[in-house]
Structures are given as C-alpha cells and as structure tokens.
N, C-alpha and C positions, 0 to 999 in steps of 0.2 A: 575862222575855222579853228586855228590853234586856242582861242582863247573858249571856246567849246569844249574842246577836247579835255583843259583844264579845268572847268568847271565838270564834267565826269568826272574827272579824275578825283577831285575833291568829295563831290557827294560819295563815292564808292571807298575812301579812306574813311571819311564820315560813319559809313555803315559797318566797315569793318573794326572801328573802335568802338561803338556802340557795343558791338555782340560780344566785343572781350569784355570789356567793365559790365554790362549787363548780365544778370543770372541767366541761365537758361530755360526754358516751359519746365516746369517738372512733368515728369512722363506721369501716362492715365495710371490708375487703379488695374491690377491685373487679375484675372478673373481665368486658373486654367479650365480645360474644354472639359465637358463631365463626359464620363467614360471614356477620359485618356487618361494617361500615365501622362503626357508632355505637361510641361511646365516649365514656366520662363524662370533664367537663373541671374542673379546680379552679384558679383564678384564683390570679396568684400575692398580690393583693391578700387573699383569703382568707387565707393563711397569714402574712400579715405579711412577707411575705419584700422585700426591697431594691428597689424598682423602679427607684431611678435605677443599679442598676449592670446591669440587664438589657441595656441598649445595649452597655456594655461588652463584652458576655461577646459578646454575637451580631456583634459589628466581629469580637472576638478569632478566633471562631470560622471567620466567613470568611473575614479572612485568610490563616488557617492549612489550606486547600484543603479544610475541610469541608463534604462533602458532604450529609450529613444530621444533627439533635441536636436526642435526645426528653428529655423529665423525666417519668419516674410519680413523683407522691407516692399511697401507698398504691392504685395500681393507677390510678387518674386522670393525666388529661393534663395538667400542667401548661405543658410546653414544645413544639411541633413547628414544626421550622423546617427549612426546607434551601435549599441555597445552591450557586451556582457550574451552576444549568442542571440541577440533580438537584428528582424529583418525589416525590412521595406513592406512585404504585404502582412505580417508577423501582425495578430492581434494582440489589444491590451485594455486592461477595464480603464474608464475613466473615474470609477469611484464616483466622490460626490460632485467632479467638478462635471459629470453628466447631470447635475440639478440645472445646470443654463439650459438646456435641452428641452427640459419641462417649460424652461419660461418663455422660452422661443416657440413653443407650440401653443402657447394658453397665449402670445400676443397674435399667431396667426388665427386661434379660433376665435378669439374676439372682434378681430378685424375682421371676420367671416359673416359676425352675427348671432354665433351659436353661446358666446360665454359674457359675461361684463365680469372682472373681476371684482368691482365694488359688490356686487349681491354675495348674499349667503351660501353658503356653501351645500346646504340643504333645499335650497331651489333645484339643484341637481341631481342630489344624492337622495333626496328625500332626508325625512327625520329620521332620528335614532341613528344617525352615522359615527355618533359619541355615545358616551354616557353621560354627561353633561342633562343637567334640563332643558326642558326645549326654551326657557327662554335666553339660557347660555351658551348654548347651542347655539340658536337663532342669530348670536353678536358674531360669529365664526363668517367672514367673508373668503372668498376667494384669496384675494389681497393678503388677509393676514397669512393663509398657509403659505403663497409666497415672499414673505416676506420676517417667516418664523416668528410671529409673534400672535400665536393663534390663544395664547393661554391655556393649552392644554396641558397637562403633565410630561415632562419629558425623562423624570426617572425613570420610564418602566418600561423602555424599551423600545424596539425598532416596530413592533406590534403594533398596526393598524387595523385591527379588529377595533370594533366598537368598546366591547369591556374594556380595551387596555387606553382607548381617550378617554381618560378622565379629566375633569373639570379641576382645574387649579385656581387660578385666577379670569377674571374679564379676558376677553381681547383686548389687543391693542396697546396693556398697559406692563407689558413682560417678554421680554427678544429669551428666544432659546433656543438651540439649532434642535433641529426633530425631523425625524423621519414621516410627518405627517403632510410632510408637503407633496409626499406623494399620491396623497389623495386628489389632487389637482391633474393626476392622468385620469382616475375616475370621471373628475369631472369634465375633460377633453370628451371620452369614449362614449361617457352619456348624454351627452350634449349631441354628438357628431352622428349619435347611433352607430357608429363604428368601435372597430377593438383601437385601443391606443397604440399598436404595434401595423396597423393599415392607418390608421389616421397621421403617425408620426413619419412613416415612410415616405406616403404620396403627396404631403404637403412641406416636409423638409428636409429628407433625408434623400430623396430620389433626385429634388430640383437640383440641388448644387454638386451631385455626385458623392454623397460621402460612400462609406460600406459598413457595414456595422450592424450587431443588431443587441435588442434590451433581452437578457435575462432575469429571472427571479432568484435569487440567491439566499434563500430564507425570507423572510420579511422585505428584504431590499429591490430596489429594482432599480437594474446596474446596465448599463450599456458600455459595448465593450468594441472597439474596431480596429483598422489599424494608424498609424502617426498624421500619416496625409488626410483622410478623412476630419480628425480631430484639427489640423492644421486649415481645411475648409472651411470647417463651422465657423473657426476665430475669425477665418477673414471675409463671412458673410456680417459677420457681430461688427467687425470692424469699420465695412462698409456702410455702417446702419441702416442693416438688414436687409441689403440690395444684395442680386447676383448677376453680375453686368448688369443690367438694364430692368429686369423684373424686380420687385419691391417681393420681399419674402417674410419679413416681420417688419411690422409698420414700425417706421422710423420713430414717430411722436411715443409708442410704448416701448420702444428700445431707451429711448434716453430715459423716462422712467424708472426702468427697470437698472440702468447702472448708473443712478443716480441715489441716494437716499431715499429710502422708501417711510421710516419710522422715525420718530423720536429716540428710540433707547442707543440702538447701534448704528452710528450715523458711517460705519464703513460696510453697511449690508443694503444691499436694494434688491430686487426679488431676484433672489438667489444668488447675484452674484456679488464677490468683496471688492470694493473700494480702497483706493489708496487716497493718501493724502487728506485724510480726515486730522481732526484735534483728537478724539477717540476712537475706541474700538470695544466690542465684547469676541471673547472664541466662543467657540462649543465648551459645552460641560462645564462652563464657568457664569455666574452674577455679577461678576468683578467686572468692573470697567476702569479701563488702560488706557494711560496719557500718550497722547503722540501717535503718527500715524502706522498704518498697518504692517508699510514694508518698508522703513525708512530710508534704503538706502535707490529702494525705486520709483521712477518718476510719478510726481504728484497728480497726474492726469491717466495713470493706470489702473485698470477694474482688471479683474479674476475670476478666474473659474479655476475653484481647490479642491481636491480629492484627496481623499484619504492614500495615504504613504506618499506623498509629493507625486500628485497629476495635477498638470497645470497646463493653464492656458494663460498667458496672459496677455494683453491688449492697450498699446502706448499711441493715441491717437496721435500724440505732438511728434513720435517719430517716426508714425508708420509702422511700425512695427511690431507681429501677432510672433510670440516665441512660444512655443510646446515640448514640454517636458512628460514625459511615461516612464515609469520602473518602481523598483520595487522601493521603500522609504528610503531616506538620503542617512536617517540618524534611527531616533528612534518612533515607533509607528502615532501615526497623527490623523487625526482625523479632518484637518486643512491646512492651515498656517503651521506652520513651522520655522527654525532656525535657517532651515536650506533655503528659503525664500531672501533672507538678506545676506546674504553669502556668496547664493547664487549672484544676486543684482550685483553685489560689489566684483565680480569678476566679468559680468555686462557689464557696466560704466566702464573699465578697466578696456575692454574691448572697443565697443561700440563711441563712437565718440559722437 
C-alpha cells in the first residue's frame, strides 16, 4: 500500500513540474459581442510588457494632436485612451486608411460571385468610364484600381468623372496613389444592384458591430466612426477575415490583398501598406526608396494610412491590432509620415 501511495505521489510531482517548465495554451482569439459595449481587457502587467515607459508613449501621443489610441493584444484591450476633448463614442474620419474598406468589400463580393477582380473594369461600368480609348480602357482591370496602378493620370485631381481619367500610360506598368480607386465601390453597387452604402453595411459593417457611416466630401468618399469600431475592423483583418466562427472576407484574398500585389511598389497590395519590403514608392512621388516602409516596426506588419496619421496597424507575430485617430502629428500627409517611426520606437520601448 505504501509503495502505492508513493508511486501517486511521484506521478502527481511529475505533473506539477511539467506545467511549471512547460508554456501555457495560449488563450483563444477574442471576438467582443456586436452590439455591446463589453469587451475583454488584458493588463499590460499580464504580459510583462514595460510599465514605466507607458507615460512616455501617452505624453508622446498627446502631444502629437492624438485624438484617439487603442492596443489589442489577441483581440483584448490592452490600451484605450484619447486625448485632446475626443470621447469613447466621439466620431473621426478614417481618411485613406478607409481604402482597406473598399477592399474588404470587393473580396466579400467576389466571394459572392458578383465581381472577379482580374476582369475590366468596364465589364461593370460599361465603356467610357475614362477618356482613355476603349482599347486602353479595355487593359484597366479591377486589380489595377486596387492596387493603384491603373495608368491613369493622377495630376489632375481627386475627380472621378470620366473627362478627368485620362490615359497616361498602360496598366500595370506605373504605381500612383489616386483617388480612382474609388471607382471599385461603383463597381460593388453595380454588380450587387444595390447602393454601396446598403451593400457595405449588411455585408461588413453590421456582421462585426462596427458604427459608422461613408460621406462624400467633394470628390472623396470618406468613412468616418468612432475608435472601437475602427479597432473591430483591424481585428476582423487580423483574424483573416473571420468573426468568431463566420468567414467575413475570404482568407485566400485577404493574404492577397496584404501581400505584394505589383511589381513597382512591393510595400502596397490592394490598398493596404507593407512593412518590411527592400523598397517602397509614397503618393505624389516616382521616386523609389531603399529600405523598408516603417523601419523601426515589425517586419510582418501591413497598414491602413490616412491622411493626417489615421492608422490601423496589424503585427500578426505579436497579436497585436494598434489604432491611432486625430488630427496630423507634424505636418499634413496624405499616409506615411515621420510619426509612423517615432511612434514604433516608443512601442518597441513599451511593448516588449
């Protein structure tokens, strides 16, 4: 009997060294409830992460006219904070980095049935959606508007009227950032027979709870909501394209899409920016630049960048979807900017 008892005893020490030297499950992916306010929170004392540079970051932050800046680690809250008279249900535009928006909807209609983005852009639209001729026209696919390298002229403004696409070059062989890409909600609405503003609601905006809605702002069309919302969307992205258990943008066009999509600018893929490239091209520029986009941010991180620093950005290797809202940090940009590596060097500084 004793020599029983010892043998328990042994298996059950056994067990309880294992589970010290052993890591533990990492917990699931969290997913809050749509049409709550609750949300699960993770302390950043749980993760070991830096506490005495947390003041750092949130002086930095407000300084630099931030209005709102959330941290998920694995879908939990670790950071919400906002600053400068900006609130918790408090709206804010996303600017351009509402362009992942449009691509998250043109990979739900394709997975629908209603779109391919390999075909023409005039399969949709019909002809004369340019001034281009129809057989330059004709080379304009889906793809290239997401992917801004449509070959259209991009001096002449945010104008999406027909007269102001003019023909510059081919497709395919010229990256420009342009507001043409907005023609890719045309081709959602005509495709769906619905307005883009019913079709973006009840297929991505409704599923995951965000709140928000798209205005036309001259030429633009801008979607504007408030912090959590935009904090949803990243960690639908994040999840590739899951929300809990329903598949909301097909995984296989998610990686696509924040992957290299062209030749010229190998830190763009339809619409959203890449880190950790060898090069990059901005807006408003032919120049192409040695080294990667944000260098002091992890090499496995994509973006969504708006005009005056609105950001999303997305660290698969740490979990972690961080969102930034307000007004520019320096001076006004229309994506990338200086506060992108400034910021990260005060994350690394934190976040360990």
């Amino acid at each position: 009997m004793k020599c029983q008892y010892f043998l328990v005893f042994i298996v059950m020490m056994s067990f309880l060294n294992c589970s010290k030297d052993e890591p533990v499950e990492s917990e699931t992916l969290y997913f809050p409830p749509i049409n709550s306010e609750t949300w699960e929170t993770k302390t950043i004392e749980d993760l070991g992460w830096n506490t005495s540079e947390l003041q750092p970051l949130l002086s930095f932050l407000e300084e630099k006219s931030t209005k709102s800046f959330m941290i998920l680690y694995n879908g939990r809250i670790v950071r919400e904070d906002y600053f400068n008279g900006h609130s918790k249900t408090a709206s804010w535009y996303w600017a351009s980095a509402g362009k992942t928006l449009t691509t998250a909807v043109c990979g739900i209609a394709q997975q629908e049935g209603l779109i391919n983005i390999n075909n023409k852009v005039s399969d949709y639209l019909g002809i004369g959606w340019t001034s281009a001729s129809l057989d330059k026209e004709n080379l304009i696919t889906c793809k290239n508007l997401l992917s801004m390298n449509s070959g259209l002229d991009d001096s002449l403004g945010d104008d999406v009227s027909p007269e102001n696409l003019q023909y510059l070059v081919d497709s395919g062989i010229r990256w420009a950032y342009h507001n043409v890409y907005v023609k890719m909600q045309d081709v959602v609405a005509a495709a769906s027979n619905q307005t883009w503003n019913s079709y973006f609601n009840t297929k991505l905006r409704d599923k995951i709870g965000m709140n928000g809605l798209w205005a036309n702002l001259g030429d633009l069309s801008v979607y504007g909501s408030n912090t959590r919302s935009m904090a949803r969307f990243g960690l639908m992205i994040s999840a590739k394209g899951k929300w809990e258990n329903t598949q909301i943008v097909p995984e296989s066009y998610l990686n696509e899409a924040t992957n290299t999509s062209q030749d010229i600018n190998k830190a763009y893929g339809y619409l959203w920016w890449l880190n950790g490239k060898t090069t990059y091209h901005l807006p408003q520029t032919q120049i192409e630049f040695n080294g990667k986009l944000i260098p002091n941010a992890p090499d496995d991180m994509y973006a969504a960048l708006g005009k005056n620093d609105q950001k999303i950005y997305i660290v698969p290797s740490k979990k972690l979807v961080i969102i930034r809202m307000g007004e520019s940090a320096e001076d006004s940009n229309f994506a990338l900017s200086n506060f992108d590596n400034d910021l990260w060097r005060k994350l690394n500084a934190f976040v360990n």
